[in-house]
N, C-alpha and C positions, 0 to 999 in steps of 0.2 A: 504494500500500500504506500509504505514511503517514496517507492521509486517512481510509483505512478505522478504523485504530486512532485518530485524534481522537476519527472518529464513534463509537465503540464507549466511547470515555473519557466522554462527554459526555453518554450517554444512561443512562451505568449513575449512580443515585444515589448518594452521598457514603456512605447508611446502606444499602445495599441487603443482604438476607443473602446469606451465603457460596456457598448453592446458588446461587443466582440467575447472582450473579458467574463459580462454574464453568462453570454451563451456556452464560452468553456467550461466556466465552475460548473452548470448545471449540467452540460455531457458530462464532467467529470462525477459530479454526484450520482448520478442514472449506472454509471461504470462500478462507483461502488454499492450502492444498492445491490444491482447484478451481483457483482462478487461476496458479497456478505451473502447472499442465497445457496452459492455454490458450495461455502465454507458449514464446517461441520454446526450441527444445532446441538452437540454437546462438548464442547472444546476444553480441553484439558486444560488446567491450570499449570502455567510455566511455558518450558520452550515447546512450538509449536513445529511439527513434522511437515517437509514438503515431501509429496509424493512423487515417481517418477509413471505419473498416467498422465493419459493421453487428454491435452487440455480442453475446455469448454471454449470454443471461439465467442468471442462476446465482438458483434459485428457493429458497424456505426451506418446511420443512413447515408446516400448519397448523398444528401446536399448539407448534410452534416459540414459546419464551419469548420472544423478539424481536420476534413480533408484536403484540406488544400493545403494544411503542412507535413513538411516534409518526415515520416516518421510517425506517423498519425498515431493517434489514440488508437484505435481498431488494430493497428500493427501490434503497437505493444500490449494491448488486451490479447491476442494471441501468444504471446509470449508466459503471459504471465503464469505463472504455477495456484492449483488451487490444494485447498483442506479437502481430506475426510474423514469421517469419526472413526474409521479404524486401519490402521497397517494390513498389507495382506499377508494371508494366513502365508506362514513359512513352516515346515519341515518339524522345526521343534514345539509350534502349537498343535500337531496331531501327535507328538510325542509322548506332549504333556497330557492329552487328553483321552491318551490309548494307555496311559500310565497303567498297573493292580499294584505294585508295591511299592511304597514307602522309597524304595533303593534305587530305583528306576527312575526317580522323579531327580535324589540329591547326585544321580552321575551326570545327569546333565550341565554341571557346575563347571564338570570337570571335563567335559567331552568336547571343547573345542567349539560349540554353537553360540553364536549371536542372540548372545538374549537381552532384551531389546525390554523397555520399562518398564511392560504390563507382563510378563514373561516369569519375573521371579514371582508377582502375585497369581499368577493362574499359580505357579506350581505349589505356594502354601495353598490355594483352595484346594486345588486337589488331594494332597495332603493329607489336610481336616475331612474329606472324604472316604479316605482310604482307613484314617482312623479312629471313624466316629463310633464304629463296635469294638474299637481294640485298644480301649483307657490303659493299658498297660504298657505299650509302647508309647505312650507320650512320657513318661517321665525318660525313658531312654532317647526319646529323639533331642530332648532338651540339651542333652549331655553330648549330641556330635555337633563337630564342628564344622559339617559343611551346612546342618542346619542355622547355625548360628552366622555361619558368613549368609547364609540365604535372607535372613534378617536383616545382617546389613546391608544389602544391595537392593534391597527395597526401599528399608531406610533411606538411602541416597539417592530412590527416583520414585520418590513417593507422591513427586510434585507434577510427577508427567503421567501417572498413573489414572485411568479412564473412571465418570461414576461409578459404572458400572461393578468392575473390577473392586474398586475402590471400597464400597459395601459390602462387599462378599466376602473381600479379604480381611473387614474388619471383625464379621461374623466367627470368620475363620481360626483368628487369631483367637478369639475366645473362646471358640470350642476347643483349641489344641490349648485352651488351661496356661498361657502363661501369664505367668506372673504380672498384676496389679502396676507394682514398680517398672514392668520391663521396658527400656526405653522406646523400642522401635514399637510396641503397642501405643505409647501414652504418642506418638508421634504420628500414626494412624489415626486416633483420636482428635486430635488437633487437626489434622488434616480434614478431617469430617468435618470440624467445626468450623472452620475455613470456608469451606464451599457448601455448607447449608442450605444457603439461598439458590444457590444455582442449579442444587441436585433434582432431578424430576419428583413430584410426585409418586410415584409407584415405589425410586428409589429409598422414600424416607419410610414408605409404608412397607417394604422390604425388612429394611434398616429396623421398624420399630417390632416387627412380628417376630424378627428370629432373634434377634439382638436386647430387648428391653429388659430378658431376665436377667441376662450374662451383666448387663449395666447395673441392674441392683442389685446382684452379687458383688459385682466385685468394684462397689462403690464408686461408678463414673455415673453420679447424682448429677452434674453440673452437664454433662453432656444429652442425660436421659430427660433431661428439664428443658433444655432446649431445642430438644426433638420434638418432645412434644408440643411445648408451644408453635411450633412453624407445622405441628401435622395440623393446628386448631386452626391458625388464620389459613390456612391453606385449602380448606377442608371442601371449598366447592370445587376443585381441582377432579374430585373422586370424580370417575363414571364405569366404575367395573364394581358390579355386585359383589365378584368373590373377595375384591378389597375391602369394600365396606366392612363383610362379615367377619371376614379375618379379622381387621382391628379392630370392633368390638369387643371378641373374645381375648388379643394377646395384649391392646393398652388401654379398653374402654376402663378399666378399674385404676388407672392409675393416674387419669386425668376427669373430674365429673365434667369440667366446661368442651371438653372431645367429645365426651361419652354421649352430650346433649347433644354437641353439631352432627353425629356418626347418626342417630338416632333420626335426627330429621332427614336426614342422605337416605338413610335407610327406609325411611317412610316416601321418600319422592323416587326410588330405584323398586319398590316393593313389587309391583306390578312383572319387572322383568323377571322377577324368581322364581325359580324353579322347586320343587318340593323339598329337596336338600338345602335349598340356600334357605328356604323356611322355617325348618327345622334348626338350621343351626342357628339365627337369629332368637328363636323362643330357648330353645336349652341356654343361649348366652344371656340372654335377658333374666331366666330361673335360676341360672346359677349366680349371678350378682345382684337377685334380687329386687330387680328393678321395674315397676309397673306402669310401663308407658302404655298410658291405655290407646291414645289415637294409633299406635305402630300395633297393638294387639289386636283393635279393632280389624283394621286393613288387614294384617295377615289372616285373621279370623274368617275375613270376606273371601277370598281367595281360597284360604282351605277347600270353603262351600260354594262356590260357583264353579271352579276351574275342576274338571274332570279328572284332571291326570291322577296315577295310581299311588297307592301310598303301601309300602314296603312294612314287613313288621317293623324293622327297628328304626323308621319315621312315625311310626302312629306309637310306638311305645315312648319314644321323647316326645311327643307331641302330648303324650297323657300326663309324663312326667312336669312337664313347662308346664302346661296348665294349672296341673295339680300345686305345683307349689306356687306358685304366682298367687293362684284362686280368681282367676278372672273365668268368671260365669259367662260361658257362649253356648246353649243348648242347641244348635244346629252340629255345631263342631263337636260336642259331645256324643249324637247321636249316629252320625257319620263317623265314629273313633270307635267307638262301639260294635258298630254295624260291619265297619272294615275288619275289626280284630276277630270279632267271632270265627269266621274260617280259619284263622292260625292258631287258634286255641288248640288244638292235639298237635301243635309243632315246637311251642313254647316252652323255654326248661320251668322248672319249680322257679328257680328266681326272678323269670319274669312275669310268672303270673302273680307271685307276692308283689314285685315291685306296679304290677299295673293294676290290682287288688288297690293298694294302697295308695294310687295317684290317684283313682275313680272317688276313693273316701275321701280326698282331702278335696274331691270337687261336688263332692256331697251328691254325687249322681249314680242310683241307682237300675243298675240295665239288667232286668230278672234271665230274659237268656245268657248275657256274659256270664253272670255270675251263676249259672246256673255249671256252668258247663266248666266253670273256675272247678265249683265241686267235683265235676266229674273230673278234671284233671287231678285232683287232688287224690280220687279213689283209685284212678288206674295207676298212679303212680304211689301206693300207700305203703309198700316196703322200702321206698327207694327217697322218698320227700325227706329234705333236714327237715328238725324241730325247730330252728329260724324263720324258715320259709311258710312251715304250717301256721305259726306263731303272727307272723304280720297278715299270715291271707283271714285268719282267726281276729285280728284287730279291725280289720277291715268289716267285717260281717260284722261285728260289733257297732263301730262307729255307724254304719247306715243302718242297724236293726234287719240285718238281712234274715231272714228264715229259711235255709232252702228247700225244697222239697221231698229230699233224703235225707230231711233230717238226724232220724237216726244212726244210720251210716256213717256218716259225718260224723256225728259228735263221739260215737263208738272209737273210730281212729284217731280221735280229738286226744279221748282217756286213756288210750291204748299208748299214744304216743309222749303223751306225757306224762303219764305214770315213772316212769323209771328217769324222766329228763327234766322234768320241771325244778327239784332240785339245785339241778347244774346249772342253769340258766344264772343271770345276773338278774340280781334281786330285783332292779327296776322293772326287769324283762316280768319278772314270773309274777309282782303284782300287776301290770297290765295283762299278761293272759287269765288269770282267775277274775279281771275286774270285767273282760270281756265275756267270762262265760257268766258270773252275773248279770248280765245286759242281756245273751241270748236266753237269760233262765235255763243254762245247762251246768251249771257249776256240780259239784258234787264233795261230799263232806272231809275226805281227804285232800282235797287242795283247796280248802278254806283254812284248815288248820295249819299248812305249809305257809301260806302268807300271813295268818293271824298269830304265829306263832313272835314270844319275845326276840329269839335269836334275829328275827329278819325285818322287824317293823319299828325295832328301838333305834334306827339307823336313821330313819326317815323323822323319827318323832323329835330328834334333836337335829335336822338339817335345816337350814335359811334358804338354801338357795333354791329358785324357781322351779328348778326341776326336783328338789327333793319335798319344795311341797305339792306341787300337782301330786309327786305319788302318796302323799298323805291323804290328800284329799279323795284319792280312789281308796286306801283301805279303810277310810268312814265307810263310803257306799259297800265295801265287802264286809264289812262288821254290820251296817243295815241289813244286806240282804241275809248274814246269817242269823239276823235276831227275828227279821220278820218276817221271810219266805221261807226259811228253815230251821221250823219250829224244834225238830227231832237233834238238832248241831246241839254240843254240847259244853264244846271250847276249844281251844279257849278263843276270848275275845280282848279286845284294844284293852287298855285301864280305862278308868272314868276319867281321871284327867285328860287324856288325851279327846274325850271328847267334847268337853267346852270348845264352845266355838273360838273360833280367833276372829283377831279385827279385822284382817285380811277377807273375811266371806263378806263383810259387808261396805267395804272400802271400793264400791264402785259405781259407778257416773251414773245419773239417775237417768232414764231414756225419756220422752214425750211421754210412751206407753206408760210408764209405771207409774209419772207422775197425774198420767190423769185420773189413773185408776187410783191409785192416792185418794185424790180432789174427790173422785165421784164418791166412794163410797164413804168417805169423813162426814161429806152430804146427806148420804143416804143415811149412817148409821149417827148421824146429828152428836154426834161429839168422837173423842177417842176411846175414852173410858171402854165402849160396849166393843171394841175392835183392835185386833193389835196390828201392826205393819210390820213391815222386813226382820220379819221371827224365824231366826237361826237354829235351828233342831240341833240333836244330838247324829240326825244321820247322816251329817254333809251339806244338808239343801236345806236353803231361805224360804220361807214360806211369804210371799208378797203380802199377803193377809190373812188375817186368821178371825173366823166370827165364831159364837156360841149361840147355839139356840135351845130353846125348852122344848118341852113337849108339843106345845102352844104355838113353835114359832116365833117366841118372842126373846129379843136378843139380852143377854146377859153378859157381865163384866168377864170376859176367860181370865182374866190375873187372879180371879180370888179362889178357881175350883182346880183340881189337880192336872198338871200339866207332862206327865210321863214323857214327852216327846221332845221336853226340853232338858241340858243339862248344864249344872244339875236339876234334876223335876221341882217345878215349884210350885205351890197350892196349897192348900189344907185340907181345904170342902169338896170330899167329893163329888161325881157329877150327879144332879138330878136322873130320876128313872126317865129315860126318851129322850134326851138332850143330847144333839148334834155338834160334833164340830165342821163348820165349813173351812176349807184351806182354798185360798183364790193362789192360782198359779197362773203367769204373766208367759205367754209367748212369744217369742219374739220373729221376725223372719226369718234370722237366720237358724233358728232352733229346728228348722225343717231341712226335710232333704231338698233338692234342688228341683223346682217345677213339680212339685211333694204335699202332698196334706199331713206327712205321715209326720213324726216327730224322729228324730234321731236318736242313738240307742241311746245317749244319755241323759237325755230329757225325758222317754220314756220309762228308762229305769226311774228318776225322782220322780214321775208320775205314781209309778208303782207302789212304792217305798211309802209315800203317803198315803197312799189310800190304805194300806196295808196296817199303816199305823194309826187307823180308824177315824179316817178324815176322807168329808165326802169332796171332793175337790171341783172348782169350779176352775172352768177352763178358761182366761182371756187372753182370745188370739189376734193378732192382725191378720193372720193367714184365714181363719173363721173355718174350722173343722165343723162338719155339721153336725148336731146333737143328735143321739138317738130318743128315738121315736116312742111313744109310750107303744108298751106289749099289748093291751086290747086299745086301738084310736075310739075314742068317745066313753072311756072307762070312769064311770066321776072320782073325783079325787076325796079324799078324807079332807077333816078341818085346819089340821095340818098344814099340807099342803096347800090348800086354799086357802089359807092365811098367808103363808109364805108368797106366793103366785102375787097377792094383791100387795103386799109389802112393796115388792120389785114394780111389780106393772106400776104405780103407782108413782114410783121415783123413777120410772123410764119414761113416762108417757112426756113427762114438762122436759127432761133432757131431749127427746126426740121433735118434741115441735120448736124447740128454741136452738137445735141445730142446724145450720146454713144449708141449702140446696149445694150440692156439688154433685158434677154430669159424672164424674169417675167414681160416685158409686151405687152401685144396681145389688138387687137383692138374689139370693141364690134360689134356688128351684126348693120347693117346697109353701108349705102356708108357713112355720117358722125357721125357713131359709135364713143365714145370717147374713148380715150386710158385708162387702167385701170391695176391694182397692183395686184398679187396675193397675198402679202404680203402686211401687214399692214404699212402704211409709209414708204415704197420703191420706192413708188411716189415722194416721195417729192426732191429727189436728181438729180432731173436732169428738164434741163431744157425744153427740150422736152415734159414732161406731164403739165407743165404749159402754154405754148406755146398752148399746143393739148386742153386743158381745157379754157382757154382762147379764142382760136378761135370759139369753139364749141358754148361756152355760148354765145360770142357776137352775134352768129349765128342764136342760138335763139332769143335774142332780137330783131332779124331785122325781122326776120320772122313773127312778133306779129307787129308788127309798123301798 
């Protein structure tokens, strides 16, 4: 370029007029234009390579002013030499890359070839190739010395060294493990940071996917910091899906303001993905825990419109993401479902535990999957671990699943844990016994395994979160052996340990609970005749607790014996006929998923209470519908007809002073319960509490 501008000084006269002089600077600009197009679009840093090919003529027009001097522009634009991004291949680059051993790569040091700047870095990539399964020979290549001149002859043309190369070598270098201090690394380094700005996109995303661990190992924080910032402003640069995905998964955790822009790339690329690139986006999203819901939505969308096929082990992470994220998509659920059933007899025991247990955590119940879960469970019953049995067992718990062979099942259930329940780790073996309390299969030898001192004195003195949730299941396994297994005989918790803690009542009051609060303080015109959030002795809160006489008419429950609390408090025992009612609060998520049904745990405290001779009044947002009296038009006793006009009485002013709203319609029946289209749109008015209230009390008389 220099020599173009002499020629250009040299040929324009001292007097030339002004146009003359334009019109050359501007050919001469046009010539370099041209010439920067021909020159490489990745140019090494340092001295630059002329080649010996065959030049680009860069011609001038005829009436071009330049022609008419002697020597013209167009002469010497022929002459001139241009760039290319790479040397051509010679002799020793198929060498390097026909290389298998280690020894083949360091004779070339010695064998007389021209190796040329990018030359010594292929041959460490190669290298760190040959010995990426053979950690053994790197402490020994450390130790030769023609490895170590290879070092240095890098080190000394590190500056003419290609991006390309240049990232790969750097990768390289830290896979073959040297050393932190070693100078020609920390000089590779520098050298990255040097040309940062210049390096391509793909190259940093290269640079950040195989490289970012090796940099927080081996504490080059200052270089992995300013990787990442140039990957964030850089970030609309992406247009290839499989990069997106990749950096989500290898630096989305290490940068959140990345993770956001990667996120939004990935929401505006979504559409080009293919079922794997889907997949890997949702497992990368569940494993860092992160709930982008517009990005879950769209992939969601796509699952269920786009045809193409899903693989078992796409619809088994696809179960997993879901499941633990918990983003509720019942089209993607039933289509994951529907897919999977045919691979169910090809499935090992661990992936039917592990897609058991992603279905639970999405609260969706599929009676064929799980039906056929069972059957895998039978044809495989000499051969299944007691792990596997154990999670697909918690699973049927948490959604109250029943199967059809039920005996069968629970049979193999005994059979297999008889001799293993044991061995399991204590947390392990009170969730399996709390499980078979929930399906009502428990049985009186592994009640005493978990009730015993040796395994439950662990849990009674632990703080931490996970060692009280397991406290709080063997209340409900000390409940159900006090009151669905009258024949159990010990041993059981201590009494202290059943006082409730602060903990059962230390939480956020919802709409729901507060109106039902409001309403029935209303109804029952003070507190005295009513108690609110009454913590039992079995684990579970009672939302409210009423007493009634014979009569129907409400009485103080603090002054008459309370068994159910601990310790029991009262004096006076109860009246002959006198009821207690227990109002229990349900809430949405208490149910299975697009579910009337309750979940096993909310049914087991269903139980629990009634068992312990409380008629229990159901208030749901979901509105389960009451059962039906046994003869319709049967008249009711005084009783009941007391009670009936109690309620109607205090519903009728709650229901006409409740607002119109088009979102709620009544269910099929004449005492249908009132219900939401919308999730927790119930809760704001008083009318569905009023309407849920009535209902449920309705049921209770019914059953008396």
């Amino acid at each position: 370029m220099k020599g173009l501008w002499d020629h250009l000084l040299a040929v324009v006269p001292a007097c030339a007029p002004p146009v003359m002089a334009a019109r050359l600077v501007k050919r001469c600009a046009c010539l370099l234009r041209e010439a920067s197009l021909v020159a490489p679009a990745v140019a090494p840093v340092g001295r630059l390579r002329f080649t010996q090919v065959t030049p680009r003529t860069l011609t001038s027009s005829a009436t071009s002013p330049s022609s008419h001097f002697p020597g013209s522009l167009s002469g010497l634009s022929e002459k001139e030499q241009v760039f290319t991004t790479r040397p051509e291949q010679q002799e020793v680059d198929q060498l390097i890359q026909k290389a298998t051993r280690p020894e083949e790569l360091l004779e070339l040091l010695d064998g007389g070839h021209c190796l040329q700047e990018n030359h010594a870095a292929l041959m460490l990539i190669q290298l760190s190739r040959l010995l990426s399964d053979k950690p053994e020979y790197k402490a020994l290549l450390m130790q030769d010395a023609r490895f170590q001149r290879l070092l240095q002859l890098v080190d000394g043309q590190i500056a003419s060294v290609w991006h390309g190369p240049l990232v790969r070598l750097l990768r390289s270098l830290y896979a073959l493990a040297l050393p932190a201090a070693c100078k020609e690394l920390q000089s590779v380094e520098q050298e990255v940071r040097w040309r940062m700005r210049r390096l391509k996109y793909k190259h940093l995303a290269f640079l950040a996917e195989s490289s970012a661990t090796y940099m927080q190992e081996r504490g080059s924080q200052e270089l992995l910091a300013e990787l990442l910032v140039h990957l964030e402003r850089r970030w609309a640069e992406i247009e290839d899906g499989r990069m997106v995905v990749a950096m989500m998964a290898k630096t989305g955790p290490l940068s959140e303001p990345l993770m956001n822009r990667l996120e939004d790339k990935c929401l505006e690329l979504v559409e080009q993905f293919g079922p794997d690139e889907l997949r890997k986006v949702l497992v990368t999203l569940a494993t860092q825990n992160r709930r982008c819901v517009p990005l879950l939505r769209a992939i969601s969308y796509h699952l269920v419109q786009k045809p193409f096929p899903l693989t078992k082990g796409i619809l088994l992470d696809l179960a997993y993401a879901y499941g633990k994220l918990g983003f509720q998509q019942p089209q993607v659920f039933q289509r994951l479902a529907a897919d999977l059933l045919p691979h169910t007899p090809r499935l090992t025991s661990g992936e039917v535990a592990r897609c058991a247990k992603s279905f639970a955590l999405l609260k969706w119940l599929s009676g064929p999957l799980f039906e056929a879960f069972v059957q895998h469970v039978l044809d495989r019953a000499q051969t299944i671990p007691v792990p596997h049995l154990c999670n697909v067992l918690l699973a049927f718990a948490h959604l109250n699943f029943h199967p059809e062979r039920e005996d069968q099942f629970f049979s193999l259930v005994h059979e297999k844990l008889g001799s293993a329940l044991m061995g399991l780790h204590p947390a392990l073996q009170v969730d399996v016994v709390w499980a078979l309390c929930v399906l009502q299969q428990v049985q009186e030898a592994e009640l005493q395994a978990v009730l015993h001192p040796d395994l439950h004195t662990r849990f009674l003195e632990g703080g931490s979160p996970k060692d009280q949730s397991t406290f709080q299941k063997l209340l409900h396994i000390n409940a159900s052996a006090q009151l669905e297994h009258p024949e159990y005989t010990g041993p059981h918790l201590p009494a202290s340990a059943l006082v409730p803690r602060l903990s059962a009542l230390d939480r956020k009051v919802t709409p729901l609970q507060k109106e039902l609060q409001d309403t029935l303080k209303g109804l029952l015109e003070g507190s005295s005749r009513g108690s609110f959030m009454v913590p039992t002795q079995y684990g579970w809160v009672l939302d409210a607790e009423v007493l009634l006489d014979s009569e129907s008419q409400f009485l103080p429950p603090r002054d008459f014996v309370a068994p159910h609390l601990a310790p029991p408090s009262g004096s006076q025992p109860l009246p002959p006929g006198a009821k207690r009612l227990a109002f229990l609060r349900w809430e949405f998520p208490n149910y299975g998923s697009r579910s009337r049904d309750l979940l096993g745990r909310f049914a087991l405290a269903r139980r629990h209470v009634q068992a312990a001779g409380f008629l229990v009044v159901d208030v749901s947002t979901v509105g389960a519908q009451p059962r039906r009296l046994a003869t319709p038009g049967a008249p009711l006793d005084t009783g009941e007809r007391e009670a009936w006009k109690v309620v109607f009485h205090a519903a009728v002013p709650g229901i006409r002073s409740g607002p119109c709203r088009p979102g709620l319609h009544a269910g099929p029946g004449v005492h249908g319960p009132v219900q939401a289209r919308g999730r927790g749109s119930v809760l704001k008015y008083r009318v569905t509490v009023w309407s849920h209230l009535y209902l449920g009390w309705i049921s209770v008389f019914n059953n008396l």
